[in-house]
Backbone bond lengths (Angstrom), bond angles and torsions (degrees), N, CA, C in turn:
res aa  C-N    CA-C-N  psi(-1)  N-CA   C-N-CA  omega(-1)  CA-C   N-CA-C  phi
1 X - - - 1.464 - - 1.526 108.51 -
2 X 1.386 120.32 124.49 1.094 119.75 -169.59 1.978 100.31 -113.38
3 X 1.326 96.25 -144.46 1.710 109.04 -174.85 1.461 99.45 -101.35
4 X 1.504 97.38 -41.74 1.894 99.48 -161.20 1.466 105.85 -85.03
5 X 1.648 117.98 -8.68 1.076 111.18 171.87 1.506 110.70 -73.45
6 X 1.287 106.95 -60.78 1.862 121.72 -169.04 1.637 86.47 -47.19
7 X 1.473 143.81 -47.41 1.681 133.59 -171.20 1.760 109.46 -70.65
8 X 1.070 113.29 -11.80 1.431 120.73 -167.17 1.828 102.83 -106.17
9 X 1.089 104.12 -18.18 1.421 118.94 171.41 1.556 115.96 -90.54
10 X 1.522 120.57 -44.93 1.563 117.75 -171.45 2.092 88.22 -86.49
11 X 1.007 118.61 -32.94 0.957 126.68 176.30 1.464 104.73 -31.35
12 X 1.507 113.66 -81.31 1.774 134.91 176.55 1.350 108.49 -49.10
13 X 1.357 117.49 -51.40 1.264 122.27 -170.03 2.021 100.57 -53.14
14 X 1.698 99.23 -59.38 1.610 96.13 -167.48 2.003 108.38 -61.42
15 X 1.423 114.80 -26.97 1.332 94.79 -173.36 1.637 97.23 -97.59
16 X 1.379 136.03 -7.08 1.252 138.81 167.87 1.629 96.07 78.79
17 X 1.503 130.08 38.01 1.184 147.66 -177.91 1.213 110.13 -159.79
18 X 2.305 99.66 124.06 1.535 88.16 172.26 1.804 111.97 -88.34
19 X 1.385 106.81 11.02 1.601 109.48 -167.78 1.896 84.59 -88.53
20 X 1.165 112.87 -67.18 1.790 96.83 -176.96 1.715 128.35 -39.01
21 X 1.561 83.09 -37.83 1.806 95.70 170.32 1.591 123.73 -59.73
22 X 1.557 98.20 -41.37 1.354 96.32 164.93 1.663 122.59 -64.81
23 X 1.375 122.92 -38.78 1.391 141.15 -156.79 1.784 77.44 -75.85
24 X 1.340 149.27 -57.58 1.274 131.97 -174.71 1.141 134.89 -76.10
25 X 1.314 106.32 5.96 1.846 120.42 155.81 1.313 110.65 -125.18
26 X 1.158 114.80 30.24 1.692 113.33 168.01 1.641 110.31 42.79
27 X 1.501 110.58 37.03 1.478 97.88 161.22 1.409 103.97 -139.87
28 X 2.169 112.33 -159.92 1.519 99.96 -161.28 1.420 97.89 -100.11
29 X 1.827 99.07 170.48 1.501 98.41 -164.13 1.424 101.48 -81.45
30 X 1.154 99.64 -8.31 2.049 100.65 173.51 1.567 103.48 -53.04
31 X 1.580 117.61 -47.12 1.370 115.69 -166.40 1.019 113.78 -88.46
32 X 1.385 124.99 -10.45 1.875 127.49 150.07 1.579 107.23 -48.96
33 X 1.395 99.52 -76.13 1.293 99.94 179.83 1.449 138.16 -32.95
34 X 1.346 110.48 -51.58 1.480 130.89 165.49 1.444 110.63 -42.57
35 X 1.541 125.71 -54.07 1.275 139.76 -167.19 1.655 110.50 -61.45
36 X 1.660 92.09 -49.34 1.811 107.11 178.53 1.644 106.80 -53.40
37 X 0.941 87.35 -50.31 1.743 95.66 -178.66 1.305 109.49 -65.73
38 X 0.963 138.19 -72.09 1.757 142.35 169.36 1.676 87.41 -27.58
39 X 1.111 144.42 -57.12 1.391 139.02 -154.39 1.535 101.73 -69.57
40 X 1.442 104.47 -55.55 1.545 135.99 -177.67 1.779 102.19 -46.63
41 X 1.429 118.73 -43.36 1.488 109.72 -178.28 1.520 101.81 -100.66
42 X 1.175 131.71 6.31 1.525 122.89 179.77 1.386 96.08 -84.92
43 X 1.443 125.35 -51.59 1.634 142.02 -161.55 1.890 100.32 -96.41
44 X 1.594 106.22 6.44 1.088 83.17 157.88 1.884 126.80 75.15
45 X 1.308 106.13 -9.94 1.539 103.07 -167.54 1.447 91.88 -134.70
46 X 1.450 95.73 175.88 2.008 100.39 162.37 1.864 116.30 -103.51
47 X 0.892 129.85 129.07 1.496 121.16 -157.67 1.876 91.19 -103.70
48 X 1.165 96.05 -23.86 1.456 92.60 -168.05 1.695 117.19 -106.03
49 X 1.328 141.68 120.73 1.184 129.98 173.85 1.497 100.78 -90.08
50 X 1.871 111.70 108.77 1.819 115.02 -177.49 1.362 99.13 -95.25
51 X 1.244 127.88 29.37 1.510 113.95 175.72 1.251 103.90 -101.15
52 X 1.400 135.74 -0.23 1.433 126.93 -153.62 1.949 94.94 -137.37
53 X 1.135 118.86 121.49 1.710 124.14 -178.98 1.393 95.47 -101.59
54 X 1.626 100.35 124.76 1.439 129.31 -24.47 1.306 120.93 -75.03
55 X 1.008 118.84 166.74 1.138 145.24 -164.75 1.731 103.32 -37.93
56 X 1.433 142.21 158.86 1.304 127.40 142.45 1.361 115.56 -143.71
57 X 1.419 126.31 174.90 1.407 113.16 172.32 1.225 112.39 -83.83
58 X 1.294 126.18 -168.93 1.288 160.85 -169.46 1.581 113.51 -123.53
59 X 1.050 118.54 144.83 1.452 129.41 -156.83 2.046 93.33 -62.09
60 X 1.622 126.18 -47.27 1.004 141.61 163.11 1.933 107.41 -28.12
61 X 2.174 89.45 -59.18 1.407 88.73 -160.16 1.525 109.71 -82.76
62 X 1.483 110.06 7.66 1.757 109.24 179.48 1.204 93.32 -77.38
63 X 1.394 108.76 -66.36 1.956 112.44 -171.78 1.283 129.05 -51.92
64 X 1.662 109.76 -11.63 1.551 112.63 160.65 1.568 121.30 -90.39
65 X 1.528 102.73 -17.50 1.813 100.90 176.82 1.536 105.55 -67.66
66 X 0.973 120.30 -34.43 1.243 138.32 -160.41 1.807 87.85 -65.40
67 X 1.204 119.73 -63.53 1.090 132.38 -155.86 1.558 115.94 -73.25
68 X 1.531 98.03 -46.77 1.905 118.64 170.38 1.943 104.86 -57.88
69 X 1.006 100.86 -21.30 1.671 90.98 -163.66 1.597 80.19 -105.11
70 X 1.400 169.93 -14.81 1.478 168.75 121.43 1.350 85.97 -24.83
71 X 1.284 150.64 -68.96 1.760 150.25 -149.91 1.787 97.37 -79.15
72 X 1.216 103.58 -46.29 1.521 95.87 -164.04 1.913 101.00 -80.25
73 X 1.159 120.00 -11.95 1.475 110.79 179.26 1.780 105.43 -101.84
74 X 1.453 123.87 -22.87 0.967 132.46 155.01 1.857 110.45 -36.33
75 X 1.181 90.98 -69.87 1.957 100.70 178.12 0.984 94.27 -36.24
76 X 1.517 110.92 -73.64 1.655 115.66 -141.77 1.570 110.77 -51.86
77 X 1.734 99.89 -26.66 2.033 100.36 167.70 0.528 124.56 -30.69
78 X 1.438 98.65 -78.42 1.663 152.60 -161.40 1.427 97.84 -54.11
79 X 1.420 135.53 -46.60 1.473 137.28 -178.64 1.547 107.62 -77.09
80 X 1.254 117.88 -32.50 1.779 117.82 -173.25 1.597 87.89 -83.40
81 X 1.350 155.16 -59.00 1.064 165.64 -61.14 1.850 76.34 -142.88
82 X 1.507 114.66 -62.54 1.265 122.16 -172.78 1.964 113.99 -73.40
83 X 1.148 111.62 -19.12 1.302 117.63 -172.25 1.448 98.70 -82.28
84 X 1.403 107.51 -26.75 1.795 118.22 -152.91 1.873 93.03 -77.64
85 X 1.432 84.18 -44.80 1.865 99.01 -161.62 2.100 91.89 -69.72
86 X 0.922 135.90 -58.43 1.234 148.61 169.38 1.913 97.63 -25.04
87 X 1.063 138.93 -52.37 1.618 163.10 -151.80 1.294 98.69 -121.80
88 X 1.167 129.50 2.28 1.387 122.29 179.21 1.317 131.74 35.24
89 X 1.578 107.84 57.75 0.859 132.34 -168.53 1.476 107.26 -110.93
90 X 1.700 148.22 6.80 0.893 166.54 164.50 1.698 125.16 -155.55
91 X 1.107 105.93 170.15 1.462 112.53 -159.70 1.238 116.14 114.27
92 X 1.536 111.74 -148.91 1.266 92.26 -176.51 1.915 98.73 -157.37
93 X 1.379 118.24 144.41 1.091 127.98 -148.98 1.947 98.64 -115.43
94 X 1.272 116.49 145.70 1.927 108.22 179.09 1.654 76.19 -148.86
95 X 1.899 79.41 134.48 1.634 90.96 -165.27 1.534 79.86 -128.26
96 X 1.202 121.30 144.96 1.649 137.81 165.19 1.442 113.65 -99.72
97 X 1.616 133.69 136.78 1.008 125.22 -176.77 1.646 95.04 -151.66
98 X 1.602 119.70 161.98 0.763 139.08 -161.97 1.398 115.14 -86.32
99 X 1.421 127.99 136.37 1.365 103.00 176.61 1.104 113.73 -77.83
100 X 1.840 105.86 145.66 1.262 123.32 -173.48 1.812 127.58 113.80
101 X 1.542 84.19 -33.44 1.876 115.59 -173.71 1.192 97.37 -72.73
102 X 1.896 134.58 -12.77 1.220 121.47 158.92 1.664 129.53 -56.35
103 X 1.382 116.75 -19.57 0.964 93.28 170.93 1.797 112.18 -111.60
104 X 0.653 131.29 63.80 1.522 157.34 -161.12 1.181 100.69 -114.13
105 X 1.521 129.82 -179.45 1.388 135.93 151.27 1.380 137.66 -93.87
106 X 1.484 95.91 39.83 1.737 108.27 -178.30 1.750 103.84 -81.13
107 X 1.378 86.63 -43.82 1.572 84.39 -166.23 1.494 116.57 -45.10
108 X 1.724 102.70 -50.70 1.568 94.66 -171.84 1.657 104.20 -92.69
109 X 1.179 131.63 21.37 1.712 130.16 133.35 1.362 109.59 -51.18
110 X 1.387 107.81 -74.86 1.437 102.27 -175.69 1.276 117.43 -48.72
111 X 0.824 128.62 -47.56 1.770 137.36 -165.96 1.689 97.16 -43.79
112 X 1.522 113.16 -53.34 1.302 126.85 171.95 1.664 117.29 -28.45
113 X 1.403 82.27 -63.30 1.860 101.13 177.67 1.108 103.96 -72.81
114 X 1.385 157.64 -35.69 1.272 131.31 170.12 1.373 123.44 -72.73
115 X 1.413 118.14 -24.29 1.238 114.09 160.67 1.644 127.70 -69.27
116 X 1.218 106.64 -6.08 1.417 88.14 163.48 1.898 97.16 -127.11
117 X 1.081 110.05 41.44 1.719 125.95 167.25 1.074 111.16 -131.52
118 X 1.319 144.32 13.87 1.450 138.61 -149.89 1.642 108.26 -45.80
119 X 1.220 106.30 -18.17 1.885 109.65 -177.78 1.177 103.34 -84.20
120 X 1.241 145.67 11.23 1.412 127.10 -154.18 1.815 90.25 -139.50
121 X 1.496 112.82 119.27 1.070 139.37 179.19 1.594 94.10 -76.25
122 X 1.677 116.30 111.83 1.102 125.93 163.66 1.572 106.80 -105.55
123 X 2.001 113.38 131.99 1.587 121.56 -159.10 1.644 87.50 -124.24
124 X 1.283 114.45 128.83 1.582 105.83 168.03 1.755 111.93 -111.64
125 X 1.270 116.61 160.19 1.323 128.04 -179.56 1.244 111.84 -156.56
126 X 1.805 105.06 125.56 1.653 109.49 -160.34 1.326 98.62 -129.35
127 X 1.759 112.05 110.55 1.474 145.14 -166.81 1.019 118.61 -113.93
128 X 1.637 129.33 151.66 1.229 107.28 141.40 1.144 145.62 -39.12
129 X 1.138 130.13 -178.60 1.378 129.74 149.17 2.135 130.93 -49.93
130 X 0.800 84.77 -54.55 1.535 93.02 179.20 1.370 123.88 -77.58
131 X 1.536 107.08 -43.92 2.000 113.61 134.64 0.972 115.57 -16.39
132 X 1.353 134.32 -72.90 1.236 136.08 -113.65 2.053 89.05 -114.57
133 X 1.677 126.01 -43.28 1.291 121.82 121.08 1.181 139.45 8.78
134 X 1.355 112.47 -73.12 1.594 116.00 171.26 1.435 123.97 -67.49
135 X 1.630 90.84 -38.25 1.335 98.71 -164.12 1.971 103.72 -88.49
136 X 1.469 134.58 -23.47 1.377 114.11 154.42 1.719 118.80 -63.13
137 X 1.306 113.52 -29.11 1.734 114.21 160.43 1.433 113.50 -51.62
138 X 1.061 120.04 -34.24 1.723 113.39 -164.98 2.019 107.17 -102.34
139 X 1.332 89.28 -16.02 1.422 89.47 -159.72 1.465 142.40 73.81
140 X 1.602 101.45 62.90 1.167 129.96 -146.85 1.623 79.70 -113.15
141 X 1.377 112.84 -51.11 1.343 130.05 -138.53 1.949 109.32 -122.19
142 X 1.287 117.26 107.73 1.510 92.88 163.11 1.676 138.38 -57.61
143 X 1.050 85.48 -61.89 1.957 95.68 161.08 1.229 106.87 -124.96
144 X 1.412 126.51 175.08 1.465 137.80 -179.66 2.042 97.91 -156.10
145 X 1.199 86.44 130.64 1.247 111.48 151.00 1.366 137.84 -85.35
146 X 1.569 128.00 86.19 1.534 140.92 -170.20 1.453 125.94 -127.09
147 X 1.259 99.32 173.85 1.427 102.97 164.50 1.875 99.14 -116.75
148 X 1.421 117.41 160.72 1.472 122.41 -140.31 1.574 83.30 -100.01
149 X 1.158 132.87 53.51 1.337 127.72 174.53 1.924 105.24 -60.87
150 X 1.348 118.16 -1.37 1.682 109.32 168.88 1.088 104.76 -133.79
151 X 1.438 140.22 33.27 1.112 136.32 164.27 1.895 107.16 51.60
152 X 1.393 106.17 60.51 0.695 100.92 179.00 1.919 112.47 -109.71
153 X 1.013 139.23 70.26 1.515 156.08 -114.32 0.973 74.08 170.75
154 X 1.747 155.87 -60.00 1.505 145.51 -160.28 1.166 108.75 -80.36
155 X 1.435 131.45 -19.74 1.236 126.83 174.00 1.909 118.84 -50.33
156 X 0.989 118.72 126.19 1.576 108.51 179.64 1.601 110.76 -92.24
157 X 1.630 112.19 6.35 1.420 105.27 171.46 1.488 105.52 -116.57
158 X 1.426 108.08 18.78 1.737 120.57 162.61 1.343 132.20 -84.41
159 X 1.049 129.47 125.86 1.834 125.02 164.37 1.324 105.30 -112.87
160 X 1.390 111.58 134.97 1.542 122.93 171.99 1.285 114.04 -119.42
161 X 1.174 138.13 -178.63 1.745 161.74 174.26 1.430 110.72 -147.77
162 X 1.626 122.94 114.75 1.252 101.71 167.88 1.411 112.78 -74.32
163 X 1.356 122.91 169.28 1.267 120.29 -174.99 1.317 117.72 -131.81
164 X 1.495 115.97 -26.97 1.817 125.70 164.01 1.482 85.67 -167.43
165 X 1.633 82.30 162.84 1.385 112.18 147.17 1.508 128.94 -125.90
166 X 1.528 101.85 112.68 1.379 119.56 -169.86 1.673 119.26 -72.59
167 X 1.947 97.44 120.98 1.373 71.95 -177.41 1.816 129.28 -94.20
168 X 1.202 121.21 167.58 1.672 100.92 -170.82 1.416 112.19 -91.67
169 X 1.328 109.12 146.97 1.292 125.14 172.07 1.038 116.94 -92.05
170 X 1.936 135.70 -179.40 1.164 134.98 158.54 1.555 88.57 -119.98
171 X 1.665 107.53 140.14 1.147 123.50 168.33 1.486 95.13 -91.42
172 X 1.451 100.57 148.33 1.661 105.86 179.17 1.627 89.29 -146.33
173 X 1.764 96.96 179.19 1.216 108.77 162.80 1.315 123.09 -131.62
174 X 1.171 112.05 132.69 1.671 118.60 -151.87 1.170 145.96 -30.06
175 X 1.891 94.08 -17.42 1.627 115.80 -172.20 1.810 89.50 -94.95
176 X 1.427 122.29 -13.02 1.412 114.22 -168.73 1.474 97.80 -62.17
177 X 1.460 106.43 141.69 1.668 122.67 164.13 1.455 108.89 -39.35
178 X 0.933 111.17 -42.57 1.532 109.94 -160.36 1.596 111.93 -94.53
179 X 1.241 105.65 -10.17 1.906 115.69 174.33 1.431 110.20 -45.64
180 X 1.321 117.59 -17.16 1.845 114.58 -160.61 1.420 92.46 -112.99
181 X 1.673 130.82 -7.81 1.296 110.53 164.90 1.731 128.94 -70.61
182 X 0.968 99.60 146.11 1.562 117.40 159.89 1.205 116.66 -48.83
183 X 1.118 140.07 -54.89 1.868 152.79 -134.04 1.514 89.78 -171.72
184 X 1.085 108.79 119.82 1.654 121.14 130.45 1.775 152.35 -121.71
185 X 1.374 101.00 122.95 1.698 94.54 -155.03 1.814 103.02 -71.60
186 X 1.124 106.94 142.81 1.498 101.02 -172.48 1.444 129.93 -51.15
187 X 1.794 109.79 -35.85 1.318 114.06 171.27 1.574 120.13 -34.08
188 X 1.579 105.16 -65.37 1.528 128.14 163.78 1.972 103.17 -12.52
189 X 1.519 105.47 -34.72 2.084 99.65 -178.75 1.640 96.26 -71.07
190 X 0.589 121.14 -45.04 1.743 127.28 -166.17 1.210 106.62 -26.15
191 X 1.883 119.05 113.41 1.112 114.31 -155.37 1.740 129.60 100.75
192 X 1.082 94.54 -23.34 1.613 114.73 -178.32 1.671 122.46 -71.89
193 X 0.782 130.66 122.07 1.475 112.69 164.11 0.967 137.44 -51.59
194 X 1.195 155.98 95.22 1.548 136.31 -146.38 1.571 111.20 -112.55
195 X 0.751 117.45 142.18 1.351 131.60 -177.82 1.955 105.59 -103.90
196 X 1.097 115.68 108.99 1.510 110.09 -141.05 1.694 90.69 -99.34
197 X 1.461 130.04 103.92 1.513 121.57 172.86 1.505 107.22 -86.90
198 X 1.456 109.60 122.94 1.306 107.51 -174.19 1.987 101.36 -127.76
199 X 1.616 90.66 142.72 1.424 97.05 -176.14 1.307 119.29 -69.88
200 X 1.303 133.13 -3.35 1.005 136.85 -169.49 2.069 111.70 -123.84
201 X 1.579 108.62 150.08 1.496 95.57 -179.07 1.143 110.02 -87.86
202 X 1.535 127.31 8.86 1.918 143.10 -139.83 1.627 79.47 -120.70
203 X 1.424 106.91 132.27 1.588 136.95 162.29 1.898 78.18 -53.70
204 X 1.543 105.87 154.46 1.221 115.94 123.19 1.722 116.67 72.30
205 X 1.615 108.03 14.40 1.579 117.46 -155.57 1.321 89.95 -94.30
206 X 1.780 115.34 -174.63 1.056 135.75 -172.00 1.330 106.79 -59.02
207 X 1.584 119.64 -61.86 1.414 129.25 171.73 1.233 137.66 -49.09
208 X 1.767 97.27 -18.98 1.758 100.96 165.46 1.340 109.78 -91.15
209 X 1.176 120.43 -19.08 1.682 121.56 166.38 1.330 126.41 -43.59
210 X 1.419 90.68 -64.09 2.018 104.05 166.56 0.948 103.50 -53.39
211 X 1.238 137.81 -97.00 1.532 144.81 -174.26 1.878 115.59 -5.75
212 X 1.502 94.70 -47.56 1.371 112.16 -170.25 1.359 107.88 -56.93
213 X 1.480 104.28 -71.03 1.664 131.62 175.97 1.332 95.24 -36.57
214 X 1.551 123.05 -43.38 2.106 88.04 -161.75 2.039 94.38 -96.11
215 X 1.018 111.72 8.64 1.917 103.44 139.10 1.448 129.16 -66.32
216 X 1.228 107.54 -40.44 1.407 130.39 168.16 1.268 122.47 -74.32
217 X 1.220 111.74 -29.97 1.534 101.74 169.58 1.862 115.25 -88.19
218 X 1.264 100.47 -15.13 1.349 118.72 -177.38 1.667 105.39 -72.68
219 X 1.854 128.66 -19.31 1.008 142.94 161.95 1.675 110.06 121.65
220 X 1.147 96.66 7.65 1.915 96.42 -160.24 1.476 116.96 -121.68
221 X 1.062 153.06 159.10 1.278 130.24 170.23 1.885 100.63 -105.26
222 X 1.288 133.98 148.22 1.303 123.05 -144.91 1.947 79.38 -90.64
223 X 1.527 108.16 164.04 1.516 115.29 154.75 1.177 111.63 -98.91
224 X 1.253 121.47 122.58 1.756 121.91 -156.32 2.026 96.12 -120.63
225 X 1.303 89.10 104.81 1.388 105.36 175.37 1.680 113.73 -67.99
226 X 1.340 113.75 -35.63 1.580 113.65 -176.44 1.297 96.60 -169.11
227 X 1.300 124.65 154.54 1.791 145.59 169.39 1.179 98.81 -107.57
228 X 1.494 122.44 134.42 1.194 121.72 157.70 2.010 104.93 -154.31
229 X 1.392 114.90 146.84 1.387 117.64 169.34 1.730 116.92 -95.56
230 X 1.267 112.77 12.87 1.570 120.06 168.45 1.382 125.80 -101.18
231 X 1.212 115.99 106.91 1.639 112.72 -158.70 1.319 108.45 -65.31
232 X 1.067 117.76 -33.27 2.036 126.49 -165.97 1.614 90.93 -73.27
233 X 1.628 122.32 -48.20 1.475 97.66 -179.50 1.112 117.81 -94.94
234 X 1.656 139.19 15.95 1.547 130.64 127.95 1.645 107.22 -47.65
235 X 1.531 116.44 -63.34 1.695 90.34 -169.57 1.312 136.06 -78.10
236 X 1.784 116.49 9.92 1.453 145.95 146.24 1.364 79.39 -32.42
237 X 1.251 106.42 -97.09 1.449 124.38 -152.41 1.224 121.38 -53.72
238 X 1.575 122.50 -10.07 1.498 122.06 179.21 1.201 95.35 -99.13
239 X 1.034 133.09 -56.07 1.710 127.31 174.06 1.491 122.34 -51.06
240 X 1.512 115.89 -38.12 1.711 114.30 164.57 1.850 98.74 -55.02
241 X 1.216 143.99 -16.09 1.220 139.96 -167.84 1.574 120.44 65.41
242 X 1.791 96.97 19.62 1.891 100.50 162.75 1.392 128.95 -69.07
243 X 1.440 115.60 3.58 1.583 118.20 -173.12 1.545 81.10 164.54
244 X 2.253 83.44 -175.61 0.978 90.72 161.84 1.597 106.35 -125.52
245 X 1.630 107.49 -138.22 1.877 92.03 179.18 1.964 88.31 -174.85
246 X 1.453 98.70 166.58 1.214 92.57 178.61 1.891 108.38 -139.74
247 X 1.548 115.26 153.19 1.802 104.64 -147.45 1.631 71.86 -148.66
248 X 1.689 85.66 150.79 1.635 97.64 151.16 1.592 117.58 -78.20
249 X 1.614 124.29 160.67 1.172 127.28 -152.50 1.961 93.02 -69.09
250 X 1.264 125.06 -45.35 1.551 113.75 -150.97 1.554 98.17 -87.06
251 X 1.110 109.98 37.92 1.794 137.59 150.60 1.663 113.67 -88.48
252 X 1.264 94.63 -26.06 1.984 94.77 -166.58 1.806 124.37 -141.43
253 X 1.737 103.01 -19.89 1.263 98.65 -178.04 1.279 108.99 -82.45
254 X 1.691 125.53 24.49 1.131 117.94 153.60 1.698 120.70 -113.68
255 X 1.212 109.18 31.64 1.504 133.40 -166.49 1.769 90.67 -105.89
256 X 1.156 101.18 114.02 1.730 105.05 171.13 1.203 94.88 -130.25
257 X 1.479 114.54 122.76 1.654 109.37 143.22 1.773 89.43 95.38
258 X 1.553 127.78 28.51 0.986 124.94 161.60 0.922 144.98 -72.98
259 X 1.498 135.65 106.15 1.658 144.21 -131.71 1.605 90.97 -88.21
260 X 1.358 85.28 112.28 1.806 109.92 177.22 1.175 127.88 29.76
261 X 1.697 100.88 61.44 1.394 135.56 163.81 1.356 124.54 -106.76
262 X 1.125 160.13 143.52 1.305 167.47 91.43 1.441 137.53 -38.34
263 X 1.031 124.74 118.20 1.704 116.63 162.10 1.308 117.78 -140.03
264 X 1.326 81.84 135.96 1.920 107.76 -163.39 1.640 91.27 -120.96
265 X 1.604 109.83 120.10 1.789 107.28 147.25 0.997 125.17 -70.13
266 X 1.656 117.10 140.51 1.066 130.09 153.20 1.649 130.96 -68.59
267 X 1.528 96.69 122.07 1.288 106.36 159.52 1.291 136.55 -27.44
268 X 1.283 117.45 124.86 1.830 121.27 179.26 1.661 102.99 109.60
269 X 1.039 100.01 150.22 1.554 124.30 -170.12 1.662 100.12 -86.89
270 X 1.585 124.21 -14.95 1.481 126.40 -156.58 1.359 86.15 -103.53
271 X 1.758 121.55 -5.45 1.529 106.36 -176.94 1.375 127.63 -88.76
272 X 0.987 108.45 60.33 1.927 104.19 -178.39 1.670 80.59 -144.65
273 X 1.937 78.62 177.90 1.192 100.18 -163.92 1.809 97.48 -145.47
274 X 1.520 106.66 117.29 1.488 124.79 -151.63 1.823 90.14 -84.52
275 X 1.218 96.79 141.77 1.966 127.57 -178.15 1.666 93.12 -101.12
276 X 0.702 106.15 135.12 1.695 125.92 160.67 1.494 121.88 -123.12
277 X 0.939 138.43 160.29 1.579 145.10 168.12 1.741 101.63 -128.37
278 X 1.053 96.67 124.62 1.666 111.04 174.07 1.001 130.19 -137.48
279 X 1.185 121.04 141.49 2.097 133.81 -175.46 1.579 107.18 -137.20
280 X 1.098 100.80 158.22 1.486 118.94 171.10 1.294 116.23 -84.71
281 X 1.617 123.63 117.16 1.349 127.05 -173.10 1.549 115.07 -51.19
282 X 1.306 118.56 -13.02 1.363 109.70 -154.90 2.068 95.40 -114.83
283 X 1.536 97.90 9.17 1.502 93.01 173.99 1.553 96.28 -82.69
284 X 1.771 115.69 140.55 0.831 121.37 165.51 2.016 117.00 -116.00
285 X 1.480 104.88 41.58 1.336 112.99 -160.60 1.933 81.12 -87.45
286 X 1.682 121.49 126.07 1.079 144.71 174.25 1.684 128.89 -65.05
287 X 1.342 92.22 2.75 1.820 117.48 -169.63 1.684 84.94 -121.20
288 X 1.211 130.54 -48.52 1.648 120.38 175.34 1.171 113.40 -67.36
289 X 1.654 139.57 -33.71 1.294 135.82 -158.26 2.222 80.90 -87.13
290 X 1.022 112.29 -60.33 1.077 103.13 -167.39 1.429 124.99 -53.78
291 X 1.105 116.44 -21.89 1.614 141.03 -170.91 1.752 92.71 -86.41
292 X 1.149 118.36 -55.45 1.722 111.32 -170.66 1.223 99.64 -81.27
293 X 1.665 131.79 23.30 1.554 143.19 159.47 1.409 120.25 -91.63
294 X 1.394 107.30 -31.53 1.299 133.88 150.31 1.426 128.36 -51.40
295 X 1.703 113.21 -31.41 1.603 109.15 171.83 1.157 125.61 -40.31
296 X 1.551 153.81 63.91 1.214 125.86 -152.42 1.466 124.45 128.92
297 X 1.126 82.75 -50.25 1.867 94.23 -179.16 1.798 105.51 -111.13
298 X 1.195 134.98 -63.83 1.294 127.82 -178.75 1.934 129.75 -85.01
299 X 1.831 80.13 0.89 1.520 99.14 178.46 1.455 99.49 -112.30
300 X 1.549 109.21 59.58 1.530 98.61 168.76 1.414 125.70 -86.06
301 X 1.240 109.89 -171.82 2.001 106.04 -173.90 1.374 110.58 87.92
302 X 1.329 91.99 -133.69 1.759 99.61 -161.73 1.240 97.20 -48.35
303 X 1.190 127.06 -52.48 1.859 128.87 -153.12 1.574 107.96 -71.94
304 X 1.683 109.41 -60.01 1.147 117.14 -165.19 1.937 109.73 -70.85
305 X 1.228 102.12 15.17 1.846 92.81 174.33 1.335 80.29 -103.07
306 X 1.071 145.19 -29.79 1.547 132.04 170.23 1.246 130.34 -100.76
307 X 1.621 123.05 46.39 1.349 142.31 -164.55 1.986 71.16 -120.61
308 X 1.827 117.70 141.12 1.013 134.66 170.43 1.701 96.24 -121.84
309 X 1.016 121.33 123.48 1.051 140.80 152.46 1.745 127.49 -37.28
């Protein structure tokens, strides 16, 4: 029993002709016939009653149409199913993201890519920074979405994409003087309480370094009321009116209607804080290569006006 038999069979069966059956595979009805029969002595039964024009089945050959057309759409899965996985078009994808980067424009990137992946199980996980580090090192993670709080760009078994550069805001609270500005230059905190959001859960990491320095270059050393790497309980704390704190924007421009919050950018072009997406060169998972094909081109909109080249 082959493939072209079981199609040469539902074939006859649906027009109740082996001459039409032939006419829809462009061959002769001798070699329909032949095939039915070869089928007919493998399975043992007669599928066809030829005494009656046209043609019909047999109680045998009902319960096998039934069955031949279940096998032949089975394949046809089973063959897209394998072409898909080959093109990475299924499987399943674990994306790491930063806390906070949920409200960003990843989500509806991805959304993009699953709609034209519908097979491909996309898993999210929202980490710190240095988490999220270990875990594309270990293979926790296919790609991750971060900021490089470990300098991990030095890795030589790393590939990255930048993806934006975020610019920073000051979270305030509404009664703060400064809530009704437009622009604020950072010096202007000096004095401030700060509520210190740091990308990393590690005292003392790469990412609190940077961060640090442009206080320091700003002339001041910051007064740091609390450290924390959880964005929701920095803006606890900016809205209780214990300080203030300062975030990249896709922390807040999805904040509408935030009960006695503020955000004001900071002044200067040096104030953001750059997103990367990163994988391990040596993953060969066929849903990631295809997905980091997407940087740019199938992740258009919100994301891709801030995809840097």
């Amino acid at each position: 029993m082959n493939q072209n038999q079981l199609k040469y069979f539902v074939a006859a069966a649906e027009t109740r002709s082996f001459s039409k059956a032939a006419e829809e595979f462009f061959i002769s009805q001798a070699a329909i016939t032949q095939q039915i029969k070869f089928l007919e002595s493998e399975l043992e039964v007669q599928l066809f009653d030829r005494s009656t024009r046209p043609v019909t089945l047999t109680a045998a050959g009902r319960t096998f149409f039934v069955e031949a057309k279940a096998i032949l759409e089975r394949m046809s899965r089973s063959r897209n199913l394998v072409r898909d996985t080959a093109a990475g078009m299924s499987g399943t994808l674990r994306i790491g993201y930063l806390r906070g980067y949920e409200r960003s424009s990843l989500s509806s990137g991805v959304q993009k890519f699953h709609y034209r992946n519908p097979n491909v199980l996309v898993t999210f996980y929202r980490c710190s920074s240095d988490i999220l580090a270990s875990g594309i090192l270990q293979g926790d993670y296919d790609i991750i979405f971060t900021w490089d709080s470990t300098n991990l760009k030095q890795n030589v078994n790393i590939a990255y994409k930048l993806i934006e550069r975020a610019r920073l805001v000051v979270a305030l609270y509404s009664r703060h003087p400064l809530a009704q500005r437009h622009a604020i230059d950072r010096k202007e905190l000096s004095g401030e309480s700060i509520i210190f959001m740091s990308p990393s859960e590690t005292d003392d990491s790469y990412g609190d370094a940077y961060f640090m320095n442009l206080y320091y270059e700003a002339g001041f050393k910051p007064n740091i009321l609390a450290r924390t790497a959880d964005t929701e309980s920095v803006l606890m704390m900016v809205a209780a009116e214990e300080g203030i704190s300062i975030l990249p924007d896709y922390c807040t421009t999805k904040l509408y209607h935030a009960e006695n919050l503020a955000f004001v950018p900071l002044k200067g072009e040096w104030e953001k804080e750059e997103i990367i997406a990163v994988w391990k060169k040596e993953n060969r998972n066929p849903a990631l290569r295809r997905f980091v094909e997407t940087l740019g081109q199938e992740m258009s909109g919100d994301i891709a006006e801030k995809i840097i080249d």
